[in-house]
C-alpha positions as CSV (number, residue, x, y, z in Angstrom):
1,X,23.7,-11.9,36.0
2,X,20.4,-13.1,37.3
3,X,17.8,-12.8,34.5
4,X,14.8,-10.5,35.4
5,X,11.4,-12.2,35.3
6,X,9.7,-10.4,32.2
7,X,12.8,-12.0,30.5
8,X,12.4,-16.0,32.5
9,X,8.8,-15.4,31.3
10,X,9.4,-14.5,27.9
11,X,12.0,-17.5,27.8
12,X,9.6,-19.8,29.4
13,X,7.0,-19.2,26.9
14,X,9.9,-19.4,24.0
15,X,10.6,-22.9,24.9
16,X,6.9,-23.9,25.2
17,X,7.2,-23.4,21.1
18,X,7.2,-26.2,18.8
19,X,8.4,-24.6,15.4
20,X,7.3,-26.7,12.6
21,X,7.4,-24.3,9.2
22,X,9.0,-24.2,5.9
23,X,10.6,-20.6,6.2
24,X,11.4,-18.3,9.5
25,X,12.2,-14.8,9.7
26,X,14.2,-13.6,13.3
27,X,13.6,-10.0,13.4
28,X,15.6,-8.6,16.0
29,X,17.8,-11.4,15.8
30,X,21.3,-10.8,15.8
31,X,21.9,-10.6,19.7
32,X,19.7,-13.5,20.5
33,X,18.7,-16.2,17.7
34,X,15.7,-17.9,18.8
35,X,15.9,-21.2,16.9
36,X,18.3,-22.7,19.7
37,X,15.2,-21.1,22.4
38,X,12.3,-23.4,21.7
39,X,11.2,-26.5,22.4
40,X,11.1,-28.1,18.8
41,X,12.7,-27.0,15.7
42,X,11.7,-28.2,12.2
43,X,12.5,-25.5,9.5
44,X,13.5,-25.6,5.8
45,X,14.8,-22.1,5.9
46,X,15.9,-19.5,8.7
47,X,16.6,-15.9,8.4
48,X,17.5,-13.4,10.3
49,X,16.6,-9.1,9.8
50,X,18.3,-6.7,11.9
51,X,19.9,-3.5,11.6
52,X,23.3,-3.3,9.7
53,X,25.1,-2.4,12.7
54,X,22.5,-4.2,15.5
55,X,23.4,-3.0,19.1
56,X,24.8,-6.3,20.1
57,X,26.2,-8.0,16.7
58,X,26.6,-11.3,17.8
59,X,25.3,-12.9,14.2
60,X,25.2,-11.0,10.5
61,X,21.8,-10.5,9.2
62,X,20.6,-12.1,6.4
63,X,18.6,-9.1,5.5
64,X,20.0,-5.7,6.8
65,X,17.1,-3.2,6.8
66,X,15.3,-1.3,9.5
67,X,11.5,-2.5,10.2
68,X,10.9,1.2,10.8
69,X,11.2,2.2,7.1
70,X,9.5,1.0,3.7
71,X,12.2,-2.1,2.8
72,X,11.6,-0.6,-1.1
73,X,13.9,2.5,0.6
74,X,16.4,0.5,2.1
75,X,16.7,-2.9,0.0
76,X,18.2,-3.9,-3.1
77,X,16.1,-6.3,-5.8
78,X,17.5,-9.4,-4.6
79,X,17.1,-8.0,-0.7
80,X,13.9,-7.7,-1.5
81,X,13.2,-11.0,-3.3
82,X,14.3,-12.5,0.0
83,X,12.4,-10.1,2.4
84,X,9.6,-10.8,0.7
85,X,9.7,-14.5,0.0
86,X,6.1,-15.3,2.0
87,X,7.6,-17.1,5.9
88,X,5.5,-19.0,7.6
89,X,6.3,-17.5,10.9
90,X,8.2,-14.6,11.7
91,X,9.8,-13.5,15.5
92,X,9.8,-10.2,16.7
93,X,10.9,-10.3,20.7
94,X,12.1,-7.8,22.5
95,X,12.0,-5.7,19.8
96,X,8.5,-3.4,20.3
97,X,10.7,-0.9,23.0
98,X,13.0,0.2,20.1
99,X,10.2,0.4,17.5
100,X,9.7,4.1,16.7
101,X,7.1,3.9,13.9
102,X,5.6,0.9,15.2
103,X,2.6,0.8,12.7
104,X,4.9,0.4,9.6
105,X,7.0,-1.9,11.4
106,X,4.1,-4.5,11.7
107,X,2.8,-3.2,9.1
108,X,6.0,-4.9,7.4
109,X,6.0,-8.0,9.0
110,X,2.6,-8.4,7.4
111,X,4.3,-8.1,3.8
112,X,6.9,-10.7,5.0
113,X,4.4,-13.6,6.0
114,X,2.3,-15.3,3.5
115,X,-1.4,-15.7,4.7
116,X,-2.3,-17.2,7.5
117,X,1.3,-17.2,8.7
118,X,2.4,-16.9,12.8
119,X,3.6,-13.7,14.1
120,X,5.1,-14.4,17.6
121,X,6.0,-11.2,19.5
122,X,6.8,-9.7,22.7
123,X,6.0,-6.0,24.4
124,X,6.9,-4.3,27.5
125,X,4.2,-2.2,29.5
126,X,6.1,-1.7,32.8
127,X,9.8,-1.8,32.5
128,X,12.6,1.1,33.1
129,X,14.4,3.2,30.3
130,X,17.6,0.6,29.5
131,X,20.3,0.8,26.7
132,X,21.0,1.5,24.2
133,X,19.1,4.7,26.1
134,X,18.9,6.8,23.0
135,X,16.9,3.9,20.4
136,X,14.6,3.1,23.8
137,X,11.0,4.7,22.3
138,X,8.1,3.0,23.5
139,X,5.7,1.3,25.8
140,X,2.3,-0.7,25.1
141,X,-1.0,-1.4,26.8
142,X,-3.1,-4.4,26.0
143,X,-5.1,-2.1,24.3
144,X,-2.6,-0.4,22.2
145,X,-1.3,-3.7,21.3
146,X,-4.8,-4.7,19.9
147,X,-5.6,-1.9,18.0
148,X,-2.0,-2.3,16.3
149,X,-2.7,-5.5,14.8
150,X,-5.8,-4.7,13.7
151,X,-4.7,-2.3,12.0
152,X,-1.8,-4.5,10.0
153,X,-3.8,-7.3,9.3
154,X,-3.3,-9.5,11.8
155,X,-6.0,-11.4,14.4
156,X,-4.4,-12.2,17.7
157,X,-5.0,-16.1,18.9
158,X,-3.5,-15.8,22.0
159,X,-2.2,-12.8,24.2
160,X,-0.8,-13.2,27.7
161,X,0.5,-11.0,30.3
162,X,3.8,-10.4,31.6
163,X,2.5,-10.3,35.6
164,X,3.7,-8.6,38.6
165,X,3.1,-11.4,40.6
166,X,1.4,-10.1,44.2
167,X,4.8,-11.3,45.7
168,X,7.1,-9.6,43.1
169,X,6.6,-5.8,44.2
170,X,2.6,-5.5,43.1
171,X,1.6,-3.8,46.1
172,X,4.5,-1.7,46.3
173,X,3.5,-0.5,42.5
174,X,-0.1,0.0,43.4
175,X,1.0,2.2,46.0
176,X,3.4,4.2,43.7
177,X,0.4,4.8,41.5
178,X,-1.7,5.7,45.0
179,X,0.6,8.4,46.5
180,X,1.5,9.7,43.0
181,X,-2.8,10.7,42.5
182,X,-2.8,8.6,39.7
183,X,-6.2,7.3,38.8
184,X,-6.4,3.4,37.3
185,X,-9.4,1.6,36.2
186,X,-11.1,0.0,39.3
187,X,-12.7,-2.9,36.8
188,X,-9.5,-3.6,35.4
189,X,-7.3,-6.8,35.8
190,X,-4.3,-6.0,34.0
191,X,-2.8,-4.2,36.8
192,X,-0.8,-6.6,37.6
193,X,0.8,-7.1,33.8
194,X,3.8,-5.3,32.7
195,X,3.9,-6.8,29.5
196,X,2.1,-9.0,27.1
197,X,3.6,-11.8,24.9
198,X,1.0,-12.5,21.7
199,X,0.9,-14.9,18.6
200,X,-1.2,-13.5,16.1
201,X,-2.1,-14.7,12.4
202,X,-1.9,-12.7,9.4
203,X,-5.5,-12.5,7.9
204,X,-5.6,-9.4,5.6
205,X,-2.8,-8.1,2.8
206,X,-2.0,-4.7,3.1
């Protein structure tokens, strides 16, 4: 199956990394590992956080909790000696759709980076409802996405947008919006993003 193109450019950008950290945390990870994704890969230590049961199991978790909740609800001791052993850059892609409290979630990824560490995460603005239907939650503007950060400590160094290229079905989507009466911002250019793929740092403890 032909990849879509929020996923070619999520991929592209992927293996425009060059990973060079003592400790990495995959959240999300189980269906799609990223450290055979990027361009270089230099790490001491790699881990991966999912769900117990993640939709597509493809690799055990090193840490089974879900970002959703508190990991003090969910872990044991030594679960949480790992979770909370300060990475150097955590991973959370394709991941914001299915996050239903998404505050705490980043809020978490926060606790699990030491300062100053790499958050590198993806979002989807436009994009249908797709399985697992029922654990599908949420959508983010640029905005939204900002705010979010702020609020969990983190400063964004670089945020770019997922674009509906004018060739790709732009004009067909502006004319949805048109004969629907909706109303967009006339000085706005992210009209033509359905996403955003960001690295932030962490600069605050929560």
């Amino acid at each position: 199956m032909a990849q879509s193109l929020p996923r070619q450019q999520l991929e592209n950008w992927v293996k425009s990394l060059e990973i060079t950290a003592g400790k990495v945390l995959d959240i999300g990870g189980s269906q799609l590992p990223v450290n055979n994704r990027v361009k270089v890969w230099e790490v001491d230590e790699y881990k991966i956080l999912d769900l117990q049961k993640p939709h597509e199991n493809r690799q055990a978790p090193d840490i089974a909790m879900d970002i959703n909740l508190p990991p003090e609800k969910q872990l044991s001791m030594v679960e949480m000696e790992v979770a909370k052993s300060e990475f150097d850059v955590v991973f959370a892609l394709e991941l914001s759709e299915y996050l239903w409290n998404p505050v705490m979630a980043v809020a978490n990824m926060n606790k699990f980076l030491k300062m100053y560490g790499k958050l590198f995460m993806s979002f989807h603005f436009n994009y249908p409802i797709h399985n697992i239907v029922e654990f599908d939650y949420l959508r983010y503007t640029k905005s939204g996405i900002k705010k979010i950060m702020d609020e969990c400590g983190f400063k964004i160094e670089e945020i770019i947008p997922r674009t509906c290229a004018m060739n790709t079905g732009y004009q067909e989507l502006m004319g949805f919006y048109s004969k629907q009466g909706m109303k967009w911002a006339k000085g706005s250019d992210e009209h033509t993003a359905t996403g955003y793929l960001i690295k932030a740092v962490k600069v605050k403890n929560l």
